[in-house]
PyMOL CGO cylinders between C-alpha atoms (Angstrom):
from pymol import cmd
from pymol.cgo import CYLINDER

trace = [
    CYLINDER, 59.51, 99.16, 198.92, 57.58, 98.24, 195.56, 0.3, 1, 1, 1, 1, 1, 1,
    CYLINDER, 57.58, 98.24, 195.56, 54.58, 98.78, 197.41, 0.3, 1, 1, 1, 1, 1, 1,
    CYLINDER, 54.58, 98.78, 197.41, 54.95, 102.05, 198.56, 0.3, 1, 1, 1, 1, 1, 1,
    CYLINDER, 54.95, 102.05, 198.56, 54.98, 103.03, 195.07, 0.3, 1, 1, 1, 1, 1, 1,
    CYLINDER, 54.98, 103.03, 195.07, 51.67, 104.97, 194.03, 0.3, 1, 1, 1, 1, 1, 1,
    CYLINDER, 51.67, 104.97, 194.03, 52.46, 103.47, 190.27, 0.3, 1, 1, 1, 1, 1, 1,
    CYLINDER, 52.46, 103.47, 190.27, 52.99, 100.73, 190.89, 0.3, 1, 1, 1, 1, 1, 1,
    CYLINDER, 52.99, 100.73, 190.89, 49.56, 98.25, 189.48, 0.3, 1, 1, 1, 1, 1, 1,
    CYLINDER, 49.56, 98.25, 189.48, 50.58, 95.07, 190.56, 0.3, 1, 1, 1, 1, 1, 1,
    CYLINDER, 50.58, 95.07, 190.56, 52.91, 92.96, 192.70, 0.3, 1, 1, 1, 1, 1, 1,
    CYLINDER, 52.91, 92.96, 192.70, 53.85, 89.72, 193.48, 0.3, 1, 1, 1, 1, 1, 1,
    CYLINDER, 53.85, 89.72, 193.48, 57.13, 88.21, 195.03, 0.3, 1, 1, 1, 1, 1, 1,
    CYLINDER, 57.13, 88.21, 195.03, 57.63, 84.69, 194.47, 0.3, 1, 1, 1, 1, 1, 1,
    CYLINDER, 57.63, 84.69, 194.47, 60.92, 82.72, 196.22, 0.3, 1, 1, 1, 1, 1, 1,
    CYLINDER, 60.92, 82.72, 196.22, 61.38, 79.23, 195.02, 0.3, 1, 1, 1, 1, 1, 1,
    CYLINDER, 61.38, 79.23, 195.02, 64.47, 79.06, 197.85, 0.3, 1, 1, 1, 1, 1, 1,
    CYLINDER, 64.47, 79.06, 197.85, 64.48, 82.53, 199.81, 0.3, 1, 1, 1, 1, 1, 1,
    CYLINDER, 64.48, 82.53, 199.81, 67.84, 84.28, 199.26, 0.3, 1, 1, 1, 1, 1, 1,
    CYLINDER, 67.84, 84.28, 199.26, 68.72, 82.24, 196.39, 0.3, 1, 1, 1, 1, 1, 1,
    CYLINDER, 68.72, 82.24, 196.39, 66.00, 82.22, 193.71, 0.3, 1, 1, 1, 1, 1, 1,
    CYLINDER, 66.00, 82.22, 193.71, 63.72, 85.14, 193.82, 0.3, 1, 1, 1, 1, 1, 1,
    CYLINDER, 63.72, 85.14, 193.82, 61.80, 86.83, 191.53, 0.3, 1, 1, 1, 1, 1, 1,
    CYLINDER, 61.80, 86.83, 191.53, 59.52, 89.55, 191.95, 0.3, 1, 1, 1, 1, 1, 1,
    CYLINDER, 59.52, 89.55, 191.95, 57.12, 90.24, 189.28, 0.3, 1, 1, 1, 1, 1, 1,
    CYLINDER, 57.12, 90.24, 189.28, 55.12, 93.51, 188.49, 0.3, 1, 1, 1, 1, 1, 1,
    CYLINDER, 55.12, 93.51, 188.49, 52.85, 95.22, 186.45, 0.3, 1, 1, 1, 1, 1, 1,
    CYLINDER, 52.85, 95.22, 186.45, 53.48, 99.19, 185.87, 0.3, 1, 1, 1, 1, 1, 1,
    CYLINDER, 53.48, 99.19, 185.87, 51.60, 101.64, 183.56, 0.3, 1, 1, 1, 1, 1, 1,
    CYLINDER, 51.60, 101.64, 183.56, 54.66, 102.48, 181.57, 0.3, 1, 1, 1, 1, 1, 1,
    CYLINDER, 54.66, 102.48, 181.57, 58.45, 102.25, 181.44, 0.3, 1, 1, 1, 1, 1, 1,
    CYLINDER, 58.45, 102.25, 181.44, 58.75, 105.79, 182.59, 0.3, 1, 1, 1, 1, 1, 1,
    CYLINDER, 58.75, 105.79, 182.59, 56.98, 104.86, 186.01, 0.3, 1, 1, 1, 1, 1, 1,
    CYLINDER, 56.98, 104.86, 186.01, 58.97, 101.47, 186.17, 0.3, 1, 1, 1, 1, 1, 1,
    CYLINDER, 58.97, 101.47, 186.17, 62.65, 102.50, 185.18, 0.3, 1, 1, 1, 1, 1, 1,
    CYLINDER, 62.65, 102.50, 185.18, 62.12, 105.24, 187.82, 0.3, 1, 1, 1, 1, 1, 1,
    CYLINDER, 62.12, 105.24, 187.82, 61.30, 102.59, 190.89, 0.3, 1, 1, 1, 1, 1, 1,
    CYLINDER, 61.30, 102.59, 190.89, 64.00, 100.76, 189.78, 0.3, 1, 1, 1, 1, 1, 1,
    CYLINDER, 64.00, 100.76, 189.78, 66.77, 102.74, 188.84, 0.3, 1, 1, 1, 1, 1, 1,
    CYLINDER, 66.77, 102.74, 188.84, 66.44, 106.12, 190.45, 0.3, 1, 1, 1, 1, 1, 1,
    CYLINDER, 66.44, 106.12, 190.45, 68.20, 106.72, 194.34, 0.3, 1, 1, 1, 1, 1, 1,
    CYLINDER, 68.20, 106.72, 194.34, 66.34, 104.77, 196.34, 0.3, 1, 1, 1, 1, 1, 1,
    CYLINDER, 66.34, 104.77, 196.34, 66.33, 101.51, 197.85, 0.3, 1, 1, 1, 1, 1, 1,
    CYLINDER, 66.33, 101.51, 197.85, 65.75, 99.39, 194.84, 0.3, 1, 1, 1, 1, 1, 1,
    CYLINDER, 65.75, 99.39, 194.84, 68.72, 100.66, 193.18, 0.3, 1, 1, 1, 1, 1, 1,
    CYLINDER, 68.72, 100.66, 193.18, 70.73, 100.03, 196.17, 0.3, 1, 1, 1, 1, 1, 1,
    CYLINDER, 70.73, 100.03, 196.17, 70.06, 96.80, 196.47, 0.3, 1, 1, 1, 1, 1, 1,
    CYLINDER, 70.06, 96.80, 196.47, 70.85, 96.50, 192.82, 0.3, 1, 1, 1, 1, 1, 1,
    CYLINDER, 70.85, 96.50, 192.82, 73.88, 97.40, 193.71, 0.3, 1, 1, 1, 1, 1, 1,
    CYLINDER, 73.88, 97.40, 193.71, 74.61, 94.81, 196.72, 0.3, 1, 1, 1, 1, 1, 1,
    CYLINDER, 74.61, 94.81, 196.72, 73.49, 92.66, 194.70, 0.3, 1, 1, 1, 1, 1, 1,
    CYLINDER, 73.49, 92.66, 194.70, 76.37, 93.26, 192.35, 0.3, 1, 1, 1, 1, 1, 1,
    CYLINDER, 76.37, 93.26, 192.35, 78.94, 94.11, 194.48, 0.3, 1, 1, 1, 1, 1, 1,
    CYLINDER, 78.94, 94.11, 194.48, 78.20, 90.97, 196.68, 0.3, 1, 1, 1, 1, 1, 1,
    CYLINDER, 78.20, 90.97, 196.68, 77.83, 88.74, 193.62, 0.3, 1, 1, 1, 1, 1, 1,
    CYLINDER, 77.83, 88.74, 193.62, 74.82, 87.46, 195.91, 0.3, 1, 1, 1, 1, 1, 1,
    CYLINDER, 74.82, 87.46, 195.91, 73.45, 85.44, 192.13, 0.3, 1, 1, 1, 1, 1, 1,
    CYLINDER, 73.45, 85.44, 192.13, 75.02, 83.57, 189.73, 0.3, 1, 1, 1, 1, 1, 1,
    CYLINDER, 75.02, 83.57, 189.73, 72.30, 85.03, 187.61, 0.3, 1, 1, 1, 1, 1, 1,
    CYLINDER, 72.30, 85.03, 187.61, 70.08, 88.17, 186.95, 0.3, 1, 1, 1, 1, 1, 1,
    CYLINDER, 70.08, 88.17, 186.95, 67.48, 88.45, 184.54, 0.3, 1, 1, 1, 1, 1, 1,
    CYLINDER, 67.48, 88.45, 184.54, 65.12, 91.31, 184.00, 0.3, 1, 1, 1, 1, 1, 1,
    CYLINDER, 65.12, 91.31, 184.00, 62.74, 91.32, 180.86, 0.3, 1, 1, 1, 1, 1, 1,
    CYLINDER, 62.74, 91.32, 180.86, 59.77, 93.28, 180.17, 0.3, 1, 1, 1, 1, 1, 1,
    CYLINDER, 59.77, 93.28, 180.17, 57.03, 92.32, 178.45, 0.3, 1, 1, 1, 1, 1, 1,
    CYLINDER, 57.03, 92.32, 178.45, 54.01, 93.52, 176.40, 0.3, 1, 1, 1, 1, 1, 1,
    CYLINDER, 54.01, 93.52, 176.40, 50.57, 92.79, 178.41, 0.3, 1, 1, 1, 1, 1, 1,
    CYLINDER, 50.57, 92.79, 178.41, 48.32, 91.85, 175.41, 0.3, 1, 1, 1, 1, 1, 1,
    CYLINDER, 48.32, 91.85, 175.41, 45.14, 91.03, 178.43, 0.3, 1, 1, 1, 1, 1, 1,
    CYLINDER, 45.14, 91.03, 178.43, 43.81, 89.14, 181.36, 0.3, 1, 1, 1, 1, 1, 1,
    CYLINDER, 43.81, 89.14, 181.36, 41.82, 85.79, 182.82, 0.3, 1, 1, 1, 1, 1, 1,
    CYLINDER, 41.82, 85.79, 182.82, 40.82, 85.73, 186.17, 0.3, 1, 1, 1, 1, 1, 1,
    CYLINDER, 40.82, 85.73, 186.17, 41.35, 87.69, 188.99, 0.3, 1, 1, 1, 1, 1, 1,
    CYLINDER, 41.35, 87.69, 188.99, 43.23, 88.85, 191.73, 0.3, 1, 1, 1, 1, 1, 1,
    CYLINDER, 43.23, 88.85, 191.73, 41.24, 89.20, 195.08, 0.3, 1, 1, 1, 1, 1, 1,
    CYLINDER, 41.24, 89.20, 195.08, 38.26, 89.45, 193.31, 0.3, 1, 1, 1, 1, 1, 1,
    CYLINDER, 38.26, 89.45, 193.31, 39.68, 92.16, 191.00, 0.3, 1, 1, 1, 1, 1, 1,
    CYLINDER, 39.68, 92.16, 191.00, 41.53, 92.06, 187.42, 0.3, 1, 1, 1, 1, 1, 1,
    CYLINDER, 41.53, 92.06, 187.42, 45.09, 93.22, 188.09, 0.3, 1, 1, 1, 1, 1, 1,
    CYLINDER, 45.09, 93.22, 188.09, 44.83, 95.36, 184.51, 0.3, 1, 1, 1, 1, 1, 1,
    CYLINDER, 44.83, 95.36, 184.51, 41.82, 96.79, 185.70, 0.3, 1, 1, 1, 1, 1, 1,
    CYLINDER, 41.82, 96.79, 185.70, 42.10, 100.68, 184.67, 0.3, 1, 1, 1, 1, 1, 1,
    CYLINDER, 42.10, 100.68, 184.67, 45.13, 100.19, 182.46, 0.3, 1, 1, 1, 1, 1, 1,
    CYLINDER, 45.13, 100.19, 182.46, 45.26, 101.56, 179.02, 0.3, 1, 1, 1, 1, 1, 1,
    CYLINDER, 45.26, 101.56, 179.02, 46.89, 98.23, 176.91, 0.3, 1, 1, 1, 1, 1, 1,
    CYLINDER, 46.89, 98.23, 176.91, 46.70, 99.94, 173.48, 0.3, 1, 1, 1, 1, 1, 1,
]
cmd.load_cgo(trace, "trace")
């Protein structure tokens, strides 16, 4: 569902074991846009809460971070690209 997001900047799911260790990692232009997505009544806050009520992890972790810039790119394109970072 993060994709259907129109705020969403960038997206990347990542499962080291699927079911057991995932991590999905994204880029949004503000806290506003993400705490919405992922706390609002939709499906990501639903399956928040089977995650808790099914203890499906031993652990959660959710941090946010401070984009300071970029190397590379992403399909050809920088993943920042259009983003105010200031």
């Amino acid at each position: 569902m993060i994709g259907s997001d129109p705020n969403v900047v960038f997206k990347i799911g990542i499962g080291e074991v699927p079911m057991l260790h995932q991590i999905t990692f994204s880029i949004w232009p503000g806290t506003h846009e993400m705490a919405a997505f992922a706390r609002t009544n939709g499906p990501h806050a639903a399956a928040i809460q089977a995650v808790r009520d099914g203890a499906w992890f031993k652990e959660e972790l959710y941090a946010r971070f401070a984009i300071l810039g970029d190397t590379g790119t992403w399909g050809g394109v920088s993943p920042l690209e259009g983003l105010n970072l200031q």
